[in-house]
N, CA, C and O atoms as a printed pandas DataFrame, in Angstrom:
     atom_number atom_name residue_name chain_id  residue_number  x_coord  y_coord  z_coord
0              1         N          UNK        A               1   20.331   27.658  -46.561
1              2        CA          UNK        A               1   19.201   27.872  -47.441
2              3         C          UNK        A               1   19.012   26.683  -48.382
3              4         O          UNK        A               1   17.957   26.171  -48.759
4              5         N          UNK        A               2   20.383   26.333  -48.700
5              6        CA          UNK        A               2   19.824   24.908  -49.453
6              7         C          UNK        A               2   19.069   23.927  -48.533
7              8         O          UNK        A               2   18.027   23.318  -48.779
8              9         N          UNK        A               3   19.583   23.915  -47.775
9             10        CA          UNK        A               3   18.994   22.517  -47.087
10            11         C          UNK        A               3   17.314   22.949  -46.711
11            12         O          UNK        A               3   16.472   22.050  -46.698
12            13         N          UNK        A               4   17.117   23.666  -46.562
13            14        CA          UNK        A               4   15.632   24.139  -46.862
14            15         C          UNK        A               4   15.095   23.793  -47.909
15            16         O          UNK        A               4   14.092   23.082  -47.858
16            17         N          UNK        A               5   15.601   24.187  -49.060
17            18        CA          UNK        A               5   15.249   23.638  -50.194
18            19         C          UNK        A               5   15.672   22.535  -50.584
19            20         O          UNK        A               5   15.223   22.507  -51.730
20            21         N          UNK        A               6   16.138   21.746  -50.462
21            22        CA          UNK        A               6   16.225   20.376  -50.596
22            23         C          UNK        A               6   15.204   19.663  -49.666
23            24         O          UNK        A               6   14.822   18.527  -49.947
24            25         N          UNK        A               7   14.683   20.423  -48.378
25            26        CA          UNK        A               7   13.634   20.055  -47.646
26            27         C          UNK        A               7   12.450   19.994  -48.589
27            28         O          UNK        A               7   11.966   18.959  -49.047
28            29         N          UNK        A               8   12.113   21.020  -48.781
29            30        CA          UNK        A               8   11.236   21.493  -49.541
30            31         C          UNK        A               8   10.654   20.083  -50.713
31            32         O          UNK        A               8    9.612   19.428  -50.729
32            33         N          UNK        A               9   11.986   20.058  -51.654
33            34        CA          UNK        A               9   12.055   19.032  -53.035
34            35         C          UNK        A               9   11.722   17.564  -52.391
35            36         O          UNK        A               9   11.013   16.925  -53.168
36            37         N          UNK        A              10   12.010   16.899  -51.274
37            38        CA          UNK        A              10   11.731   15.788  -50.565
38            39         C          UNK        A              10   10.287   15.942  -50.184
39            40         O          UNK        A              10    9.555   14.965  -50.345
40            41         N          UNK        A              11    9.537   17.628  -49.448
41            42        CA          UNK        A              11    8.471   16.880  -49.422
42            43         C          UNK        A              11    7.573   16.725  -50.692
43            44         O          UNK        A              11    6.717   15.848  -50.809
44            45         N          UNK        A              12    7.792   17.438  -51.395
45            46        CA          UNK        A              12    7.291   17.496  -52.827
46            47         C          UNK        A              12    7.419   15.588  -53.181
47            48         O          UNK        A              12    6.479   14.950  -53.655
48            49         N          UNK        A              13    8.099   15.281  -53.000
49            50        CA          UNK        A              13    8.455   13.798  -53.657
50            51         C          UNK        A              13    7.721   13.202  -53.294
51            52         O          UNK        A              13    7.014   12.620  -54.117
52            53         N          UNK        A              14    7.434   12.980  -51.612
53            54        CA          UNK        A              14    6.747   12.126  -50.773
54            55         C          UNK        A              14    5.658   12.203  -50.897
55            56         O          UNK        A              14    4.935   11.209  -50.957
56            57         N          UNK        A              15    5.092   13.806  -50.994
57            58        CA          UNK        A              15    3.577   13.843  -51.436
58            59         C          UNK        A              15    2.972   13.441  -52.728
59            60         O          UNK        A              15    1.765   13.303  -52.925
60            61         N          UNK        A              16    4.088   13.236  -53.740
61            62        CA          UNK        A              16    3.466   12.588  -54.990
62            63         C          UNK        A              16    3.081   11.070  -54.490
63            64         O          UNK        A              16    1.931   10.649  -54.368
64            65         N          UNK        A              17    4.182   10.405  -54.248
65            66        CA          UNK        A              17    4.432    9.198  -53.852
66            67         C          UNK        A              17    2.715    9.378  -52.901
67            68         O          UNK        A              17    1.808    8.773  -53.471
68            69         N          UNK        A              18    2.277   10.164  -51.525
69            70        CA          UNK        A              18    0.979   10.111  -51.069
70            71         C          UNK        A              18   -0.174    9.818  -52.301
71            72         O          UNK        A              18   -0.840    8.794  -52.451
72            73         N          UNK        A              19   -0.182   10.917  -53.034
73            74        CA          UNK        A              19   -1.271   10.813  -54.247
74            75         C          UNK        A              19   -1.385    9.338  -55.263
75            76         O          UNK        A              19   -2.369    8.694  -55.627
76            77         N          UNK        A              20   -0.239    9.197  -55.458
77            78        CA          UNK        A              20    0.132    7.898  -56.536
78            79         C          UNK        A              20   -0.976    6.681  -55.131
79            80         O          UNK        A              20   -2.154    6.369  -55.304
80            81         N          UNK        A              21   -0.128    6.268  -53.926
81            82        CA          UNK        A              21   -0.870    5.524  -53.027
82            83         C          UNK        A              21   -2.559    5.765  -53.343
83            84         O          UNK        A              21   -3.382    5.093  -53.965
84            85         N          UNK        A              22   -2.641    7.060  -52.599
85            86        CA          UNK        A              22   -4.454    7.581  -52.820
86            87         C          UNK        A              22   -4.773    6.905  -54.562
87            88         O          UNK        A              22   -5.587    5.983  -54.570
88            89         N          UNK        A              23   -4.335    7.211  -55.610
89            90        CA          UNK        A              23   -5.062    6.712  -56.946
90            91         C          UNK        A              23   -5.708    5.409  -56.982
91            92         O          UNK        A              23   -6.813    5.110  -57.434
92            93         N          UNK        A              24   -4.440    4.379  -56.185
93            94        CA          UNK        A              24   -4.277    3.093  -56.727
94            95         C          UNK        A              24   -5.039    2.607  -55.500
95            96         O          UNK        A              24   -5.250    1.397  -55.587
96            97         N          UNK        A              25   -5.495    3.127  -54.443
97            98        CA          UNK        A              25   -6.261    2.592  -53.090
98            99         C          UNK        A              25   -7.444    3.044  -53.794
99           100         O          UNK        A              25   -8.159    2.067  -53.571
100          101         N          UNK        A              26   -8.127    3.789  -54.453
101          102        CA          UNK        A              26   -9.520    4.435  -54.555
102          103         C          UNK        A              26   -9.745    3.523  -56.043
103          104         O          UNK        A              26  -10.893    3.251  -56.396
104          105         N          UNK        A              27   -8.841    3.192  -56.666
105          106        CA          UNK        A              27   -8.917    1.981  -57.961
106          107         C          UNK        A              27   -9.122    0.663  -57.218
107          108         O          UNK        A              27   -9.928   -0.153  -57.665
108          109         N          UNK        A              28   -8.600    0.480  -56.377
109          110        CA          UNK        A              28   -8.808   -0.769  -55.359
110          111         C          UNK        A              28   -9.975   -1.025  -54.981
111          112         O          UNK        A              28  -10.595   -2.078  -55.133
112          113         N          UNK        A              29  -10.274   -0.160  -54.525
113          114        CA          UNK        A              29  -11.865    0.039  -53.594
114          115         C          UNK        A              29  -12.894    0.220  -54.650
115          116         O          UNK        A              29  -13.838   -0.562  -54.534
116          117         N          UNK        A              30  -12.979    1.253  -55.903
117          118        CA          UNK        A              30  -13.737    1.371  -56.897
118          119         C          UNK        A              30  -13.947   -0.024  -57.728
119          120         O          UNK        A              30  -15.023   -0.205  -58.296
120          121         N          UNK        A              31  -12.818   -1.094  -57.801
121          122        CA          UNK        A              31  -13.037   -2.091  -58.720
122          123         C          UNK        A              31  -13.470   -3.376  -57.465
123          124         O          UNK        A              31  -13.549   -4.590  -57.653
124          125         N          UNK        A              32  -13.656   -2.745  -56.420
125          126        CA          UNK        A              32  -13.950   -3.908  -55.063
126          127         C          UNK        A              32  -13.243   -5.050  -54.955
127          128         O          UNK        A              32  -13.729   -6.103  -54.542
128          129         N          UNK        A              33  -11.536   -4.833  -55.484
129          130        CA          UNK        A              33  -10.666   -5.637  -54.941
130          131         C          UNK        A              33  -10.758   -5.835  -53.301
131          132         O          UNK        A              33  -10.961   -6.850  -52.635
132          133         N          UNK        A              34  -10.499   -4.288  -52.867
133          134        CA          UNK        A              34  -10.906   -3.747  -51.294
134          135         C          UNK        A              34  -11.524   -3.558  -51.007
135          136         O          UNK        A              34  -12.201   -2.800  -51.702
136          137         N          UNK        A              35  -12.113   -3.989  -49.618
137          138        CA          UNK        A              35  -13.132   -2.818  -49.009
138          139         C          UNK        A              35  -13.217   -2.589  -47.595
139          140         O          UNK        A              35  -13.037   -3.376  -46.666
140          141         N          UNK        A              36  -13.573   -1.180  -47.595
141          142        CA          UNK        A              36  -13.104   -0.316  -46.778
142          143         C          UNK        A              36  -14.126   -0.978  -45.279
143          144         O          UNK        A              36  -13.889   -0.328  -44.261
144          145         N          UNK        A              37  -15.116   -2.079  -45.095
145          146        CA          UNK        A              37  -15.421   -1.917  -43.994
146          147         C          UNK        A              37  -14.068   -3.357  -42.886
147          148         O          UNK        A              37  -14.143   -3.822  -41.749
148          149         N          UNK        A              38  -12.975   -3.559  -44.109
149          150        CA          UNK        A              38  -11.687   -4.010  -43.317
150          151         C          UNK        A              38  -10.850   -2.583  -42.571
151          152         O          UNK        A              38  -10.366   -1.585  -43.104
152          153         N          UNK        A              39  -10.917   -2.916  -41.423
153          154        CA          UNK        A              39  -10.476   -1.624  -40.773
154          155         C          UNK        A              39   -9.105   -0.888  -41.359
155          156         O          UNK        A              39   -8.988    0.271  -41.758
156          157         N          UNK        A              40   -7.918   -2.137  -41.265
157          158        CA          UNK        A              40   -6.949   -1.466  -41.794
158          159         C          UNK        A              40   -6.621   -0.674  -43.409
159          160         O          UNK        A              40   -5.755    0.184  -43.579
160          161         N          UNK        A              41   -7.553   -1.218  -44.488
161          162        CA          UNK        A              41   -8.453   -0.483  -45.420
162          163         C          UNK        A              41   -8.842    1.026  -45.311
163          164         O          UNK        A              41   -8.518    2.032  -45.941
164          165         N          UNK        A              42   -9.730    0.755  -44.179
165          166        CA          UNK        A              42  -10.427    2.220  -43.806
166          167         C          UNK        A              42   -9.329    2.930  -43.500
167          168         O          UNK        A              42   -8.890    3.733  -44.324
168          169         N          UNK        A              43   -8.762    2.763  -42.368
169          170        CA          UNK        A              43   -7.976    3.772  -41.820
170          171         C          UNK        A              43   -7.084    4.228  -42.853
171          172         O          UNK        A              43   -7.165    5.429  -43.108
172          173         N          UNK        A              44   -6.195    3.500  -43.552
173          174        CA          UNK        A              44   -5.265    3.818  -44.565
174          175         C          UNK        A              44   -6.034    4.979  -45.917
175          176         O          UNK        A              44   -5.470    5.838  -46.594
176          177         N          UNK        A              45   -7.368    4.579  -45.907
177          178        CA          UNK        A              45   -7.844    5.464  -47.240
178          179         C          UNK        A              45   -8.370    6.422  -46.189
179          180         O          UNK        A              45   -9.398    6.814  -46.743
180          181         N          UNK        A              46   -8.294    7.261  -44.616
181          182        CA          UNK        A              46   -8.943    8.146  -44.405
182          183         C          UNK        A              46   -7.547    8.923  -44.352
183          184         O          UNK        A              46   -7.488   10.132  -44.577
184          185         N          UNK        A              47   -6.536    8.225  -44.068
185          186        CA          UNK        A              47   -5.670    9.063  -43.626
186          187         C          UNK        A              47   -5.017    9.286  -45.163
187          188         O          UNK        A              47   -4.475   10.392  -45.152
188          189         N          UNK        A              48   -4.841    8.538  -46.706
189          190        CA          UNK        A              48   -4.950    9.521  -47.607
190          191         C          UNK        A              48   -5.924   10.261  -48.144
191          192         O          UNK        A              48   -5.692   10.743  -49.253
192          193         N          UNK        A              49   -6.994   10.483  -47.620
193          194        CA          UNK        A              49   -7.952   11.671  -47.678
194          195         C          UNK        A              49   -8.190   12.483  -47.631
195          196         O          UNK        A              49   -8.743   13.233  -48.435
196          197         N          UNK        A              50   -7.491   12.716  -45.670
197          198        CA          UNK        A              50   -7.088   13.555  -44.863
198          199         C          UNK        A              50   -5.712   14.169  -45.111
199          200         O          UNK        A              50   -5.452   15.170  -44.442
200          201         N          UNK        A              51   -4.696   13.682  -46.056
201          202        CA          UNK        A              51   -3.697   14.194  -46.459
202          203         C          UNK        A              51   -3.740   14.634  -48.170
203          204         O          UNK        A              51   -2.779   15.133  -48.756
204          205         N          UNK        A              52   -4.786   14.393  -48.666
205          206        CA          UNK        A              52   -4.599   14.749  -50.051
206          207         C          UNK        A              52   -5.970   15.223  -50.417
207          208         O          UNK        A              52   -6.274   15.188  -51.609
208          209         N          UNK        A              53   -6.780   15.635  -49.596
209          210        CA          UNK        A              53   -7.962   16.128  -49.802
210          211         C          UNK        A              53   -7.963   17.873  -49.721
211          212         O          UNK        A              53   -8.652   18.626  -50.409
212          213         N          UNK        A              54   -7.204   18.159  -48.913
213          214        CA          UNK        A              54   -7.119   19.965  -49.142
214          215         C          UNK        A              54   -6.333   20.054  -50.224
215          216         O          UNK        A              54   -6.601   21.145  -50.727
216          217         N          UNK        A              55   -5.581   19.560  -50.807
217          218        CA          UNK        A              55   -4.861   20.030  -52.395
218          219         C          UNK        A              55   -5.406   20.238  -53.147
219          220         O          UNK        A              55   -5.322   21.175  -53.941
220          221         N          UNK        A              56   -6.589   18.845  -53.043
221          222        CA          UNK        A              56   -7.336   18.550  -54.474
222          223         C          UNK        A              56   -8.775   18.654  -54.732
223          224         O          UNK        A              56   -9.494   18.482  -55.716
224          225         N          UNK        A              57   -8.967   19.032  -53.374
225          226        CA          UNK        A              57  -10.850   19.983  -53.608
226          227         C          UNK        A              57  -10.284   20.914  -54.093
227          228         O          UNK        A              57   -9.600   20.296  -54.908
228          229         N          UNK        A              58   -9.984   22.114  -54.257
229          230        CA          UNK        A              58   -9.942   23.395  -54.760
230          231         C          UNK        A              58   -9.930   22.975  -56.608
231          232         O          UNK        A              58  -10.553   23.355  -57.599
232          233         N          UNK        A              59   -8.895   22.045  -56.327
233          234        CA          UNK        A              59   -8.435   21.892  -58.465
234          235         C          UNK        A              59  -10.258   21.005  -58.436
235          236         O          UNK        A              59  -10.922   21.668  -59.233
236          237         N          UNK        A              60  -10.936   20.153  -57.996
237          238        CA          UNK        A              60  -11.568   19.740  -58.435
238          239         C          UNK        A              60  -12.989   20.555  -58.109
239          240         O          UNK        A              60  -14.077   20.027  -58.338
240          241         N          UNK        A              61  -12.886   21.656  -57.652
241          242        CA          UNK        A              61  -13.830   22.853  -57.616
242          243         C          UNK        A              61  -13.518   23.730  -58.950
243          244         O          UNK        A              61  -14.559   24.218  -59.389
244          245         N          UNK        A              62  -12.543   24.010  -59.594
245          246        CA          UNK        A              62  -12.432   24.834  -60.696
246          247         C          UNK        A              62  -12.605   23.824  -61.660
247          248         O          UNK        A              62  -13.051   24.360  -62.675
248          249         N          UNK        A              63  -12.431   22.346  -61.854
249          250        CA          UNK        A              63  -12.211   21.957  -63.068
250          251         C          UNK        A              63  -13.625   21.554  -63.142
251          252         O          UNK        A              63  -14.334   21.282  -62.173
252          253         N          UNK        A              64  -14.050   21.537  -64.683
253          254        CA          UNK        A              64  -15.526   21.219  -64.562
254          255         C          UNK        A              64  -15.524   19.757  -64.701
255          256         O          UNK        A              64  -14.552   19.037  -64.927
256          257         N          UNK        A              65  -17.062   19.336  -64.492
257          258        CA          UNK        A              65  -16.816   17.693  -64.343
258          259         C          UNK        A              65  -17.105   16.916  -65.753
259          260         O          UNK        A              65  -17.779   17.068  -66.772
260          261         N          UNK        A              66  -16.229   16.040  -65.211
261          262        CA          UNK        A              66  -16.209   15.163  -66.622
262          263         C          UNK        A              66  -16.654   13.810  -66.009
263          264         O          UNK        A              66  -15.848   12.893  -66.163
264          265         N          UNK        A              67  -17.697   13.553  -65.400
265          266        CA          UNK        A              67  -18.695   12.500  -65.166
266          267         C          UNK        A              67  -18.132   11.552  -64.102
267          268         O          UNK        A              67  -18.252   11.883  -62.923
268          269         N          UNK        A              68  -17.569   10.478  -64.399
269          270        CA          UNK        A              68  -16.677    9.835  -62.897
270          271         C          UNK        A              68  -15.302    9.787  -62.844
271          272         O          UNK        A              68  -14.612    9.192  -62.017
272          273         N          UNK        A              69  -14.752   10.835  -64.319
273          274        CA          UNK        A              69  -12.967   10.523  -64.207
274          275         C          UNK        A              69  -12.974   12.219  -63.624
275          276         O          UNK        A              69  -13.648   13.226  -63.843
276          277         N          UNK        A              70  -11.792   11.838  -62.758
277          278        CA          UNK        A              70  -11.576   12.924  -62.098
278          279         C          UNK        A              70   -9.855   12.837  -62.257
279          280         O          UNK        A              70   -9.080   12.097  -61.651
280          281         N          UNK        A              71   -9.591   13.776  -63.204
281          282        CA          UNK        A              71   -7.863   14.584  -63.394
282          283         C          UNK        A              71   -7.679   15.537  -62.358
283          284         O          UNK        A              71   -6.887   16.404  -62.725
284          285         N          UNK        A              72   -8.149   15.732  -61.081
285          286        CA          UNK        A              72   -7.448   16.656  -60.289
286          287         C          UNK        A              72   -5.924   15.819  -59.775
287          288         O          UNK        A              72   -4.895   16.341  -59.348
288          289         N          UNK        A              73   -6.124   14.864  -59.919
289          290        CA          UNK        A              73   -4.266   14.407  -59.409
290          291         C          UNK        A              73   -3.304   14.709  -60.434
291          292         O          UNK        A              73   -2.208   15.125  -60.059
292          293         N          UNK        A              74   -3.582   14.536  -61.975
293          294        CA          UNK        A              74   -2.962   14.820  -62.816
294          295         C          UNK        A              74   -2.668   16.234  -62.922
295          296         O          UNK        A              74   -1.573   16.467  -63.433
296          297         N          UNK        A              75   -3.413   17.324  -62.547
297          298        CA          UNK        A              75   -2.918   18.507  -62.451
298          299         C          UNK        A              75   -2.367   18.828  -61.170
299          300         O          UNK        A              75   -1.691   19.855  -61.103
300          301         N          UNK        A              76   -2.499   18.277  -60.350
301          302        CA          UNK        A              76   -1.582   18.446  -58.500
302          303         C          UNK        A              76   -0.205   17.930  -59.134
303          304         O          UNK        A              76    0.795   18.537  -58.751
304          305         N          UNK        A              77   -0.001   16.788  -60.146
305          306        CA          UNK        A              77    0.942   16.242  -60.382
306          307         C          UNK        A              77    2.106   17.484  -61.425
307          308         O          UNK        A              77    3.310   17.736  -61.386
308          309         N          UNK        A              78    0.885   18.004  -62.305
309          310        CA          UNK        A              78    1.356   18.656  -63.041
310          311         C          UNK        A              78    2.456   20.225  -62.463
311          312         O          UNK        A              78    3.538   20.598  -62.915
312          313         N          UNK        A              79    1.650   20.788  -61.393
313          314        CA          UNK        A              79    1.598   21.783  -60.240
314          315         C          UNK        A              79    3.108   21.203  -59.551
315          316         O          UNK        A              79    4.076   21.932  -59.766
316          317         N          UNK        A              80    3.378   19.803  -58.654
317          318        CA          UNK        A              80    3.874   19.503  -58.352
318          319         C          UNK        A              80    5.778   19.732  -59.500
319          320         O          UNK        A              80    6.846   20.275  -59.220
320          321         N          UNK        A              81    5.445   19.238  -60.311
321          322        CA          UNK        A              81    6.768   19.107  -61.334
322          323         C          UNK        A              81    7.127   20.714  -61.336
323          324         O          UNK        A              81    8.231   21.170  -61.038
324          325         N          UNK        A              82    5.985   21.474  -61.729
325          326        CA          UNK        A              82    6.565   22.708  -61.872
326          327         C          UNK        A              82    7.356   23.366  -60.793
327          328         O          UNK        A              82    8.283   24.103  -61.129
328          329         N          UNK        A              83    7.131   23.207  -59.729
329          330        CA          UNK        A              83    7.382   23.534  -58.641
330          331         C          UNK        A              83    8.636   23.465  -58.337
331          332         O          UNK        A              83    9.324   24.434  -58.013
332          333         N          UNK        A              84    9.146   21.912  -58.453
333          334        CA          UNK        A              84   10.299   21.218  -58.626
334          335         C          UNK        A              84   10.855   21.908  -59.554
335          336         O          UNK        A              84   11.658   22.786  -59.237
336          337         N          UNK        A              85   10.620   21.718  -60.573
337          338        CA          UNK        A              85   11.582   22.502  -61.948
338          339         C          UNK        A              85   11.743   23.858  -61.371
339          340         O          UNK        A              85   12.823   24.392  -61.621
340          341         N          UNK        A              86   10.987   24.457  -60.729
341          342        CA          UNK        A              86   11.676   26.238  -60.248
342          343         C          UNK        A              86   12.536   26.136  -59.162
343          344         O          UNK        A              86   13.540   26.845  -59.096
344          345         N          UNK        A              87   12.242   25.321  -58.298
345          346        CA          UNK        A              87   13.225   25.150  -57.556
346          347         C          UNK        A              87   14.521   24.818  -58.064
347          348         O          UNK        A              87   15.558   25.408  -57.763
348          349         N          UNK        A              88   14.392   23.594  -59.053
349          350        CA          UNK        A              88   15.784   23.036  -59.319
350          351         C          UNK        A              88   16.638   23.946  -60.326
351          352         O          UNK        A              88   17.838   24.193  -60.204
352          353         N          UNK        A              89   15.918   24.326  -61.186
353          354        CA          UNK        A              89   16.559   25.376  -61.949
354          355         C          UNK        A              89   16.958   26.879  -61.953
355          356         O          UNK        A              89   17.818   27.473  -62.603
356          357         N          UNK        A              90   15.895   27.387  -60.850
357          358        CA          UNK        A              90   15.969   29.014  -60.753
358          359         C          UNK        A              90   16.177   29.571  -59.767
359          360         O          UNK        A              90   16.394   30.778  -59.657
360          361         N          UNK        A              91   16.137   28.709  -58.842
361          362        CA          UNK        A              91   16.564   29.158  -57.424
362          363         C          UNK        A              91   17.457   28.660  -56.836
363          364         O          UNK        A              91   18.314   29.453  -56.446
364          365         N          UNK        A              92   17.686   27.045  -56.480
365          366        CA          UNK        A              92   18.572   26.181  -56.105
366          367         C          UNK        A              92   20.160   26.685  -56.532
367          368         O          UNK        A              92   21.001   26.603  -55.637
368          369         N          UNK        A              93   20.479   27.066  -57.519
369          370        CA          UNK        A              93   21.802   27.136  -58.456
370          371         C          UNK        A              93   22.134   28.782  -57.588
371          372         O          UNK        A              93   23.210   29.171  -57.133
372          373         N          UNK        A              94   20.777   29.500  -57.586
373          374        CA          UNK        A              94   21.890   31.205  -57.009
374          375         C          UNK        A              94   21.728   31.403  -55.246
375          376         O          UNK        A              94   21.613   32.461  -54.628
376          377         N          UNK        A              95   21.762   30.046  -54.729
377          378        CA          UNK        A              95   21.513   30.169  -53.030
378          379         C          UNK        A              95   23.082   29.803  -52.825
379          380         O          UNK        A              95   23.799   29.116  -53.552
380          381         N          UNK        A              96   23.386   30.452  -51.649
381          382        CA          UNK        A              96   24.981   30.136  -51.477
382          383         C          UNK        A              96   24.509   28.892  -50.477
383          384         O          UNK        A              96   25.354   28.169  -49.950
């Protein structure tokens, strides 16, 4: 059962580490350091799209808009820690 949950806490990690990538690629592309009609560009920002886009429509369907800054990662992030913290503290410690 631990090792499940230690599964678990790894993918939690990796998917931050996904989102952090997605921020700093869509800051890339928004300040036109990048652009996306370089293929390897494209592909890299569809496939964090396609991996961080069902998390973060729903939070950015409830949160109302605040014009072009968008905090839905900061609350996936926020979501994310908690998650971790229940695992690490409330469950992890009474699994044999």
């Amino acid at each position: 059962m631990r090792a499940l949950l230690d599964v678990i806490l790894l993918v939690l990690q990796m998917y931050w580490w996904v989102v952090i990538a997605m921020i700093i690629l869509s800051w890339l592309i928004s300040f036109n350091i990048v652009n996306t009609r370089n293929q390897f560009v494209d592909q890299v920002w569809r496939v964090l799209n396609a991996l961080t886009a069902p998390v973060l429509n729903p939070i950015r369907r409830v949160m109302p808009n605040l014009g072009g800054l968008d905090l839905s990662p900061i609350i996936l992030f926020l979501i994310i820690i908690f998650i971790q913290q229940v695992i690490a503290h409330y469950i992890y410690p009474y699994v044999f």
